[in-house]
LUMGUTOR-491147 format. One record per residue (C-alpha): residue number from 1; x, y, z. Coordinates in steps of 0.05 Angstrom, whole numbers, plus 32768, in hexadecimal, padded with zeros to 4 digits. Last residue first. Layout:
<node num="NUM" X="X" Y="Y" Z="Z"/>
...
END
This chain:
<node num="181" X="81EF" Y="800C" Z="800C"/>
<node num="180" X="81C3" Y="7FCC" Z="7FF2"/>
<node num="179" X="81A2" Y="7F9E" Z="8026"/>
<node num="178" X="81A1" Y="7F51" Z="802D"/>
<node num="177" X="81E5" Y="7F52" Z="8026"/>
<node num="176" X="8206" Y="7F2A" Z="7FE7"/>
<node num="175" X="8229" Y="7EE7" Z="8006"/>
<node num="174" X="8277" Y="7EDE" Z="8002"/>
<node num="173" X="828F" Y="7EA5" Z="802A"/>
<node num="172" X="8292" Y="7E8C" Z="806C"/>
<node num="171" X="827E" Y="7E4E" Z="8086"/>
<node num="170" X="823F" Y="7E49" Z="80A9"/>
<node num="169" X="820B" Y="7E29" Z="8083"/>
<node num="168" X="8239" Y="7DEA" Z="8071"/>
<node num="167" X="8246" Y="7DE2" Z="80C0"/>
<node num="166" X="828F" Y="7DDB" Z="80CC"/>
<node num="165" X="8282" Y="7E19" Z="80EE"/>
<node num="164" X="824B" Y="7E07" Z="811E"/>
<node num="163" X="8210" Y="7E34" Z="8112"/>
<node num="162" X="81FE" Y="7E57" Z="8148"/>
<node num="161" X="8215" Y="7EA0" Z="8145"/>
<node num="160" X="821A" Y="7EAB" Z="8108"/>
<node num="159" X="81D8" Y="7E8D" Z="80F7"/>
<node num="158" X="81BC" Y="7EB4" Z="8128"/>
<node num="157" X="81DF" Y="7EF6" Z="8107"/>
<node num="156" X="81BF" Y="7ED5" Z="80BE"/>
<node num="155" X="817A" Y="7ED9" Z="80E4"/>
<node num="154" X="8178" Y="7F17" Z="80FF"/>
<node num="153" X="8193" Y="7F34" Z="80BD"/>
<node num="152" X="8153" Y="7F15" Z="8092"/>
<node num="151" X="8124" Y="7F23" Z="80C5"/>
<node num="150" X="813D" Y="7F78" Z="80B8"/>
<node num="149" X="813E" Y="7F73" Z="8074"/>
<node num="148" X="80F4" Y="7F59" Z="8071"/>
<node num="147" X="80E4" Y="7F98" Z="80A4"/>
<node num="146" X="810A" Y="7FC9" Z="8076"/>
<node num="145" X="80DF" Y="7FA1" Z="803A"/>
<node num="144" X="80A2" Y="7FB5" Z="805B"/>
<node num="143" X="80B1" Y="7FFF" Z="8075"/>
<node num="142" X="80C9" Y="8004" Z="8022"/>
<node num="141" X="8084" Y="7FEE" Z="800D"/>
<node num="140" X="8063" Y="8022" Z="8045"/>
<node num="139" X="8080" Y="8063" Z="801E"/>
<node num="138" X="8072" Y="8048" Z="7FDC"/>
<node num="137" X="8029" Y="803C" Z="7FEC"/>
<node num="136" X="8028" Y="8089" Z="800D"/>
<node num="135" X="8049" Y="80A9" Z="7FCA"/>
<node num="134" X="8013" Y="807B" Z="7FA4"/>
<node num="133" X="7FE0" Y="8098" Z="7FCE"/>
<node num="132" X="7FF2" Y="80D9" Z="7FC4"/>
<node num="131" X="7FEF" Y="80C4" Z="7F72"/>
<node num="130" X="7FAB" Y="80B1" Z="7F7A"/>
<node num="129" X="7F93" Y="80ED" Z="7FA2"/>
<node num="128" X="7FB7" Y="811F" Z="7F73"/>
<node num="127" X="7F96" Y="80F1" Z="7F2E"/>
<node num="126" X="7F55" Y="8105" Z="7F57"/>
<node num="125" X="7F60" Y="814A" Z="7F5D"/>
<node num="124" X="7F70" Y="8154" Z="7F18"/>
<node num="123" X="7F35" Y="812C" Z="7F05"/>
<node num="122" X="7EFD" Y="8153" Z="7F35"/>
<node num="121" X="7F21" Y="8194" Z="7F14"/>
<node num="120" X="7F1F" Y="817A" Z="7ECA"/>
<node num="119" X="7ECB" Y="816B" Z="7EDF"/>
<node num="118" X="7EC7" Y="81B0" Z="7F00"/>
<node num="117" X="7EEB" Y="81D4" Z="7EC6"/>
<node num="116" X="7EAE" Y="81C4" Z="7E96"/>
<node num="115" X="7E84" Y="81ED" Z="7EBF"/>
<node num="114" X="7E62" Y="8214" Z="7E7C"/>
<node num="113" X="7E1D" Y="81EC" Z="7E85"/>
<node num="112" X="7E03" Y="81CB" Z="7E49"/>
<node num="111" X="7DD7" Y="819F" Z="7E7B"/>
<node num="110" X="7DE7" Y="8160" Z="7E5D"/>
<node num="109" X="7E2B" Y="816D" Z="7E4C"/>
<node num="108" X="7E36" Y="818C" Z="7E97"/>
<node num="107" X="7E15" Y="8155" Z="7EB1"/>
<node num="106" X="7E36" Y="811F" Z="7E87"/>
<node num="105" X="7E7C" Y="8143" Z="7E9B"/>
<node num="104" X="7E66" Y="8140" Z="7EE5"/>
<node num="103" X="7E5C" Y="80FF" Z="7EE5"/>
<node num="102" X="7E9A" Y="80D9" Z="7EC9"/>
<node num="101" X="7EBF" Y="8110" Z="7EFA"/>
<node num="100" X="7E8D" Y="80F6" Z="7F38"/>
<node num="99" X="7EA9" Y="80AF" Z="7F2C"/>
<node num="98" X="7EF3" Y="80C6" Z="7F2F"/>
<node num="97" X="7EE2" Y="80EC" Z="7F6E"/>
<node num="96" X="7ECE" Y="80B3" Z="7F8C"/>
<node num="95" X="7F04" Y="808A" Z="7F77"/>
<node num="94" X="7F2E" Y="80BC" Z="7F91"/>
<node num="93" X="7F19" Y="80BC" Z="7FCA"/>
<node num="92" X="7F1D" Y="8071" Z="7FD9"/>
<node num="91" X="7F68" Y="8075" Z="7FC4"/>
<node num="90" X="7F73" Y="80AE" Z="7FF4"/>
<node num="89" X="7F56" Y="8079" Z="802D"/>
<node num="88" X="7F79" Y="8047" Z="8010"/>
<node num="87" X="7FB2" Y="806D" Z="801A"/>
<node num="86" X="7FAA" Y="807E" Z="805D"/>
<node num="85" X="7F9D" Y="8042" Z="8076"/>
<node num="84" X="7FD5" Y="8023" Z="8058"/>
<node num="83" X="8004" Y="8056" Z="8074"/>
<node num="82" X="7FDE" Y="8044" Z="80B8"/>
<node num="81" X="7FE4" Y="7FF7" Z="80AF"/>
<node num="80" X="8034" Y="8006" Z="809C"/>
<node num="79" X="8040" Y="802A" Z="80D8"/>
<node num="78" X="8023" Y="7FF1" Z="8105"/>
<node num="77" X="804F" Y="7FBD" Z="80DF"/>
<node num="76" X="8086" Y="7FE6" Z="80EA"/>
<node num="75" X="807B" Y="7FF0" Z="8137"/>
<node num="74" X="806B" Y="7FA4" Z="8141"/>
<node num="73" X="80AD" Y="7F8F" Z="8115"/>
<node num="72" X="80D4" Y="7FC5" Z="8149"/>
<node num="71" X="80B3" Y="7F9B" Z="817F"/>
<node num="70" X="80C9" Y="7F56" Z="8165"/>
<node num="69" X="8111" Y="7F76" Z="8147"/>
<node num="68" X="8111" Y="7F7C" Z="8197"/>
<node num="67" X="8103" Y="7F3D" Z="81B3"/>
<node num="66" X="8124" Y="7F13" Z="8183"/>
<node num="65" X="8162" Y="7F43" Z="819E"/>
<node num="64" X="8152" Y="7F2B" Z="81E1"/>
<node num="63" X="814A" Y="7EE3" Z="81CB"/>
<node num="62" X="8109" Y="7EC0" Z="81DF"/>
<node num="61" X="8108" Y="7E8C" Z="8202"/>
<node num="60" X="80E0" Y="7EAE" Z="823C"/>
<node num="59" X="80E0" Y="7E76" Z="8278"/>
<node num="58" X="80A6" Y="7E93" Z="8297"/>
<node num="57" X="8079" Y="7E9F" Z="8257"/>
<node num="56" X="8047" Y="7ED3" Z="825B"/>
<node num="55" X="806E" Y="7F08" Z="823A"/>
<node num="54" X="8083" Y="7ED5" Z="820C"/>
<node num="53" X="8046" Y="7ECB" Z="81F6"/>
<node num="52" X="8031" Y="7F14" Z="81F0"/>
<node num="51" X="806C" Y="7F1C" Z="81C6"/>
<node num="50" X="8053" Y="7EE9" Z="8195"/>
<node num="49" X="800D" Y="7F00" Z="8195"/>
<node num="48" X="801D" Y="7F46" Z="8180"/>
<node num="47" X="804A" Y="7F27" Z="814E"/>
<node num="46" X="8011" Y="7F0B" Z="812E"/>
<node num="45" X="7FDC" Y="7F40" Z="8133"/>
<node num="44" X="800C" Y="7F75" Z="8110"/>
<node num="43" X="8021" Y="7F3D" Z="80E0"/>
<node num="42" X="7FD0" Y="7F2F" Z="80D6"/>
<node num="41" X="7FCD" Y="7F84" Z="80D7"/>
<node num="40" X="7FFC" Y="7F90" Z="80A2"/>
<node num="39" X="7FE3" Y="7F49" Z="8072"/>
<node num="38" X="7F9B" Y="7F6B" Z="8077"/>
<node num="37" X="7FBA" Y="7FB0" Z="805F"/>
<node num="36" X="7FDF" Y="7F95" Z="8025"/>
<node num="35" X="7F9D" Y="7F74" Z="800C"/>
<node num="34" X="7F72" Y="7FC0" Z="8016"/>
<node num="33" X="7FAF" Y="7FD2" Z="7FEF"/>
<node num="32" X="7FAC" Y="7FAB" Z="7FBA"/>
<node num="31" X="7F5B" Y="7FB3" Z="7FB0"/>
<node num="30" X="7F5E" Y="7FFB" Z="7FBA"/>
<node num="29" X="7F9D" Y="7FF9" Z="7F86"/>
<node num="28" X="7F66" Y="7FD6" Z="7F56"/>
<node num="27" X="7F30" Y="800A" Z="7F61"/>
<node num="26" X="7F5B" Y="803E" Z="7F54"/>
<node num="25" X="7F73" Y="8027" Z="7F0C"/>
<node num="24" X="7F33" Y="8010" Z="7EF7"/>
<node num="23" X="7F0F" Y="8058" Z="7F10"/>
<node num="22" X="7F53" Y="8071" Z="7EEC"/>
<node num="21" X="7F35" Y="8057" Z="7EAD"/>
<node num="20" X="7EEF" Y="805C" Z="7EB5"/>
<node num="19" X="7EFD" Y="80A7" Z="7EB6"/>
<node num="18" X="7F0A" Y="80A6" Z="7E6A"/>
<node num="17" X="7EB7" Y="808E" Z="7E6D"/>
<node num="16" X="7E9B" Y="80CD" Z="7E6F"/>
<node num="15" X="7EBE" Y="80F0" Z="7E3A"/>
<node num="14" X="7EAD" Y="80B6" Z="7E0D"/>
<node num="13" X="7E66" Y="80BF" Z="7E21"/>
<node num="12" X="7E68" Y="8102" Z="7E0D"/>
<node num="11" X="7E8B" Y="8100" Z="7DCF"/>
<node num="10" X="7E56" Y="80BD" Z="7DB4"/>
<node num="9" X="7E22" Y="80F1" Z="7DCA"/>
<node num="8" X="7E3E" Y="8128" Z="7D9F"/>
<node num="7" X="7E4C" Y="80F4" Z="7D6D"/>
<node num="6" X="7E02" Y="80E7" Z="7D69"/>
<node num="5" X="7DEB" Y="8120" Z="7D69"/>
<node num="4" X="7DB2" Y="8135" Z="7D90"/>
<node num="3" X="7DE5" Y="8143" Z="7DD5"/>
<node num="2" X="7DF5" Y="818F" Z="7DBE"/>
<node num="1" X="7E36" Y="81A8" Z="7DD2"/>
END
């Protein structure tokens, strides 16, 4: 391809810039996740802190089973920071790799060079990356809305349990579960 043409250039550049697209695309899931990741470990940080107070505590008012969907919280919220870690790692990668595709097919225009297949390479590799992170995004969503399910049972079981029935909140009647199957 010669680059003294003008469409040749006008090829080239376009050819360059198609990456841009999935350098958008990464760079806002970085920016997602890297969010996700700060809410993980400020739960992580905050039920850490509420156990360790009522550790401490002498008189412990907390509820055994409080207790428990407490520490099984703790061990989601722990899984979910490394699944997020691990994504945004692959996510960082590929945005990386996405960059060095934008450049490698300007060098191998520039240079005339018959390595075309290292630029579709780098891209193949990067679109894996992305969509691996996607697989581990999806994977630590559905920890998150376990956990939500989870809060939501513990607290319609203590409203079972206390609230008096003549109370509007606690008569019976038909309400969808918080969880489907």
């Amino acid at each position: 391809m010669q680059i003294e043409t003008l469409s040749a250039t006008l090829s080239v550049l376009s050819a360059m810039v198609t990456p841009a697209v999935l350098i958008l695309g990464s760079s806002s899931l970085i920016l997602a996740t890297s969010n996700r990741l700060t809410r993980a470990v400020d739960r992580t940080r905050a039920i850490a802190e509420r156990v360790t107070e009522e550790a401490k505590d002498e008189e412990r008012t907390l509820l055994p089973e409080e207790r428990d969907l407490l520490l099984e919280q703790l061990g989601r919220t722990a899984r979910r920071a490394k699944l997020l870690t691990r994504a945004l790692t692959r996510l960082y990668m590929a945005l990386a790799i996405f960059i060095a595709t934008s450049v490698a097919i300007g060098v191998v225009a520039v240079t005339k060079v018959a390595y075309a297949w290292v630029a579709l390479g780098m891209g193949f590799i990067g679109a894996l990356l992305l969509f691996w992170s996607s697989v581990l995004l999806i994977m630590e969503s559905r920890i998150s809305l376990t956990a939500v399910y989870d809060e939501m049972e513990f607290v319609q079981r203590l409203r079972q349990r206390y609230s008096p029935p003549d109370n509007i909140v606690g008569r019976a009647r038909a309400r969808p579960r918080w969880r489907r199957g």
